[in-house]
C-alpha positions in Angstrom: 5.9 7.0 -10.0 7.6 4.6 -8.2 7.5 2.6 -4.9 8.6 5.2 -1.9 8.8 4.3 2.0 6.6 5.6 4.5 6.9 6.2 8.6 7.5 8.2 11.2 10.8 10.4 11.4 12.4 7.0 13.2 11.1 4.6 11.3 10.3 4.8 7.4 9.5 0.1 7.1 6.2 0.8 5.1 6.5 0.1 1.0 3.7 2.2 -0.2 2.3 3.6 -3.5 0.0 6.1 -4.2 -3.4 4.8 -6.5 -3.8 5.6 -9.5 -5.6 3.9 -12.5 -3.3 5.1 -15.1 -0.5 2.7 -15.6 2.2 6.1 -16.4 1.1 7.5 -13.3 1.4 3.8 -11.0 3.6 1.8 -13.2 2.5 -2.1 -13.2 5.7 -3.2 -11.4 5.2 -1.0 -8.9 1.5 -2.1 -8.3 3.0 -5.4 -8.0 5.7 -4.9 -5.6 3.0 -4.0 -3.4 0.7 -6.6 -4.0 3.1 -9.5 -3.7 4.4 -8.0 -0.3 0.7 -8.8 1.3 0.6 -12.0 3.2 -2.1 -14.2 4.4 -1.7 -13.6 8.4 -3.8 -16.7 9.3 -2.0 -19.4 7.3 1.3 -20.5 9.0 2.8 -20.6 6.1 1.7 -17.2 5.4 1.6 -16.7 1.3 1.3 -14.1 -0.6 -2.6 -13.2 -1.0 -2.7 -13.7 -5.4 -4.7 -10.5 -6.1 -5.1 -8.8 -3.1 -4.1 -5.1 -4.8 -5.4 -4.4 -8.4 -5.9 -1.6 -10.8 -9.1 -1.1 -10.5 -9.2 -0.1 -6.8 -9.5 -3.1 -5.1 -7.8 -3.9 -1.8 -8.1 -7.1 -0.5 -7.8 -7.3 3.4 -6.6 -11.3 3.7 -9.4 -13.1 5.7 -11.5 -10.1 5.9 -12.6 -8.1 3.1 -12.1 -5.9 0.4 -11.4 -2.3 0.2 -11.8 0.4 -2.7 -9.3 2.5 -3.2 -9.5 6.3 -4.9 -7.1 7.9 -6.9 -4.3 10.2 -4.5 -4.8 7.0 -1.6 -1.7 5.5 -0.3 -1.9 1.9 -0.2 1.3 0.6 2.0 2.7 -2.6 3.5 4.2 -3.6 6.1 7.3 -6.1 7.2 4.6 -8.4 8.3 2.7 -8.3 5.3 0.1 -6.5 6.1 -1.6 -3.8 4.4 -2.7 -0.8 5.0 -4.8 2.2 3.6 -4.6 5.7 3.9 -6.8 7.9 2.5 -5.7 11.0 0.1 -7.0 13.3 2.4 -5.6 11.5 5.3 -2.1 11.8 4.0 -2.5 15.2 3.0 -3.2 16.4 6.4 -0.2 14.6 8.1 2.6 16.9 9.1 6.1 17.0 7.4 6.8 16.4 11.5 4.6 13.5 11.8 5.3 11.8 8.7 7.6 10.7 6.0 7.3 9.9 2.5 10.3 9.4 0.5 10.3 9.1 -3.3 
């Protein structure tokens, strides 16, 4: 699986991946893309967050927690850095109309 985009029908600016703890379903660089794309909002400098997305279902929310992930979730980020979760059900439920997601 790789990396896909995810928006709206005007605007597909998310990366996002879909979790998975096998590493043939989520390939490692993918994982990574992801992971390196999430930024520390509250630092000027705003670096990447070292760890913040990991295979074994943790989400790091910089300066505010961590998250667990479950296989079929859609973990995206933003061109800000930030990340976000979507749950599999969530995303499941989401119109083609509504939504995007673009392999």
């Amino acid at each position: 699986m790789a990396t896909h985009t995810l928006g709206t029908e005007t605007d597909s600016s998310l990366t996002a991946v879909t979790y998975s703890q096998s590493t043939v379903t989520l390939l490692p660089a993918d994982l990574a893309t992801v992971a390196q794309a999430i930024l520390d909002d509250q630092n000027v400098a705003h670096p990447i967050v070292s760890g913040a997305f990991r295979y074994n279902g943790l989400l790091f929310i910089p300066n505010r927690g961590v998250l667990k992930v479950f296989a079929g979730d859609v973990v995206a980020v933003d061109a800000t850095g930030w990340p976000i979760l979507l749950s599999a059900n969530a995303i499941a439920s989401l119109s083609p109309a509504s939504s995007r997601d673009l392999s």
